[in-house]
C-alpha positions, -999 to 999 in steps of 0.1 A, spaced: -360 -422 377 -330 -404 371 -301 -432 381 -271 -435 362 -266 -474 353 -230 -470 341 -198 -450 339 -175 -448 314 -140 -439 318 -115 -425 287 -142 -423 265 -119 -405 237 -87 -429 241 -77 -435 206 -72 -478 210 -91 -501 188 -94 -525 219 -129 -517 242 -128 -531 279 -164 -541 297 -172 -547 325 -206 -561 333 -209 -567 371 -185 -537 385 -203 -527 415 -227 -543 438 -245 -512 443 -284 -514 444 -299 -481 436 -332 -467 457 -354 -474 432 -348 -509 443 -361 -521 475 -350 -482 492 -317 -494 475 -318 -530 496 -324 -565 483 -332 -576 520 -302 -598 522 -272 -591 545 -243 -569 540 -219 -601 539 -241 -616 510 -238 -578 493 -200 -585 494 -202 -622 479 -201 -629 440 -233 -637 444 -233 -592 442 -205 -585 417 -179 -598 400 -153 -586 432 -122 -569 417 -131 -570 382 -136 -531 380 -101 -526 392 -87 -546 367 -115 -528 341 -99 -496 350 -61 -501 352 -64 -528 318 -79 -498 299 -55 -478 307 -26 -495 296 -43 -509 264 -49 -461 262 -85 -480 254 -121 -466 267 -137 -490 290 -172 -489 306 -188 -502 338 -219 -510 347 -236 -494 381 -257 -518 393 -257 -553 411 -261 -581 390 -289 -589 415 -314 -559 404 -309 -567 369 -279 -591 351 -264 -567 319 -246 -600 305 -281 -622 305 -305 -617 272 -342 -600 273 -355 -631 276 -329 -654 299 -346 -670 329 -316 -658 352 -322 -624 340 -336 -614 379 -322 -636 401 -344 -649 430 -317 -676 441 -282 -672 440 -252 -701 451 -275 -706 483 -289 -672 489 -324 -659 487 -326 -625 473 -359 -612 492 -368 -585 471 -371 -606 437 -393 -627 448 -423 -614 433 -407 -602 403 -426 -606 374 -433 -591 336 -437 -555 346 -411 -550 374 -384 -567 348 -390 -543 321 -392 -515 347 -353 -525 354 -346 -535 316 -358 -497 309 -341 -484 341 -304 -500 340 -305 -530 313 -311 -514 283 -290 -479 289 -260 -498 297 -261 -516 265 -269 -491 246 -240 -471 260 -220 -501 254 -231 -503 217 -224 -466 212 -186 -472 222 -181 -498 205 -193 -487 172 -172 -454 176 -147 -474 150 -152 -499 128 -126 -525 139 -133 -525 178 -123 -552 196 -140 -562 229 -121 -577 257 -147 -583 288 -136 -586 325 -152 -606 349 -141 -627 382 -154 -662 395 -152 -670 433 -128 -695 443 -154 -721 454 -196 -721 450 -212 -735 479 -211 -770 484 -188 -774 457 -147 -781 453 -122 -755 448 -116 -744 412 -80 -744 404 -75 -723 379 -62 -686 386 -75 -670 350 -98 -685 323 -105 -676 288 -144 -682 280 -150 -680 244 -178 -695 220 -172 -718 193 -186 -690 165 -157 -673 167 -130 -684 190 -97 -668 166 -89 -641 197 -97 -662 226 -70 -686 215 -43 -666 208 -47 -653 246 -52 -689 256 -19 -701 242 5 -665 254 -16 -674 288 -5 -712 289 31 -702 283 30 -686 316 47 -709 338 32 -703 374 -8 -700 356 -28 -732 359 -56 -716 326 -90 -728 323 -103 -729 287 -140 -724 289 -136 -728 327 -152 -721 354 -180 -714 326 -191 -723 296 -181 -693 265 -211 -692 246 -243 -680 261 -274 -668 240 -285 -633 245 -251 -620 265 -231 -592 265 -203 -610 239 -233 -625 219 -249 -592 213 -220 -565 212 -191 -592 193 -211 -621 183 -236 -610 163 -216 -579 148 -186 -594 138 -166 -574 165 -131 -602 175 -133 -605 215 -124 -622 245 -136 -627 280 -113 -631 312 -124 -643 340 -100 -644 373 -102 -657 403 -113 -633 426 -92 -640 454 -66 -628 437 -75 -595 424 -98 -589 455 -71 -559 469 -59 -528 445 -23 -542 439 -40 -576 431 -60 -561 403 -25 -536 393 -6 -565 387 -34 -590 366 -38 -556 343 -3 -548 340 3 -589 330 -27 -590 310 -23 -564 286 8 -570 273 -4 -610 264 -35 -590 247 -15 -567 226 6 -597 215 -20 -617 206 -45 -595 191 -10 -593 164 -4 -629 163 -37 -629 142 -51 -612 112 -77 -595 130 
């Protein structure tokens, strides 16, 4: 199996900040069902795929933070990089409505097959970046659809999930982001921040590392100048606040 599960872009950019993104693509690779989960090309485009837009924004935020960022290469629905070893929602078989054909049977030995194939390089890649100085900062990217099925609409246009270990970052962007006038901000919204086993957990949690995660809604960042403009706001509110603290 000789897949690539990520990419990494400006690897030798000199910044202390290190942008992620988990669920860039919703690319299933042929070692995975002949590279189809047997659902239908509209579901491949739902959230339910990839967080839509959030590798734009990955791109353009690294770049103006002159930070190395890294993406994953692989649907959330083969394996989910920003789940724990051991999380139940690791391989989805039922997504916001949708079964995912292909998962069905999953069990013990096709999960480590994908840990081994695309779980596990990611984050070891990951790990690798962000140890290349010793006072990295993580800022992960992610998007939420505007509405789950059978559910209301969610409001808010940008939320800042953080967990309550250590939330110093994450509320510094919270309060540059609330001063915003035209930005209704969810704090710990659409999701809980603190989730066992996750991507922040394991790369900023448990090392020490300060972080934050964005999460916007992806209506608004589904088109290039969409995801242009979020970057170009959010880095500036990043900068600031990463010096509003002693970090």
């Amino acid at each position: 199996m000789t897949d690539h599960p990520f990419e990494i872009e400006g690897e030798d950019r000199p910044s202390r900040w290190l942008v992620t993104c988990d669920h860039a693509t919703n690319r299933v690779p042929p070692c995975i069902g002949g590279g189809d989960l047997g659902i239908a090309p509209e579901d491949m485009e739902r959230h339910i795929a990839y967080d839509i837009g959030a590798a734009g924004v990955t791109r353009r935020l690294a770049e103006r933070l002159d930070a190395p960022a890294i993406l994953s290469d692989f649907s959330r629905l083969v394996i989910d990089p920003n789940r724990g070893e051991d999380d139940p929602t690791l391989v989805m078989k039922l997504y916001d409505g949708t079964v995912i054909p292909v998962n069905r049977d999953v069990g013990a030995a096709e999960t480590e097959r994908r840990l081994n194939a695309f779980h596990r390089p990611y984050h070891a890649a990951l790990e690798t970046l962000a140890a290349r100085r010793a006072d990295t900062v993580i800022c992960a990217v992610h998007s939420f659809t505007p509405r789950l099925f059978g559910r209301g609409d969610r409001p808010w246009q940008v939320g800042i999930l953080y967990s309550h270990l250590d939330p110093k970052l994450s509320l510094a962007v919270l309060e540059r982001l609330r001063a915003e006038p035209d930005l209704n901000v969810g704090e710990n919204e659409p999701y809980g921040g603190h989730l066992d086993g996750d991507s922040i957990d394991r790369h900023a949690l448990k090392t020490g590392r300060p972080n934050v995660l964005i999460e916007i809604r992806h209506d608004l960042i589904r088109h290039q100048d969409g995801q242009i403009a979020w970057a170009d706001r959010l880095a500036p509110i990043l900068e600031a606040a990463l010096a509003d603290t002693d970090l």
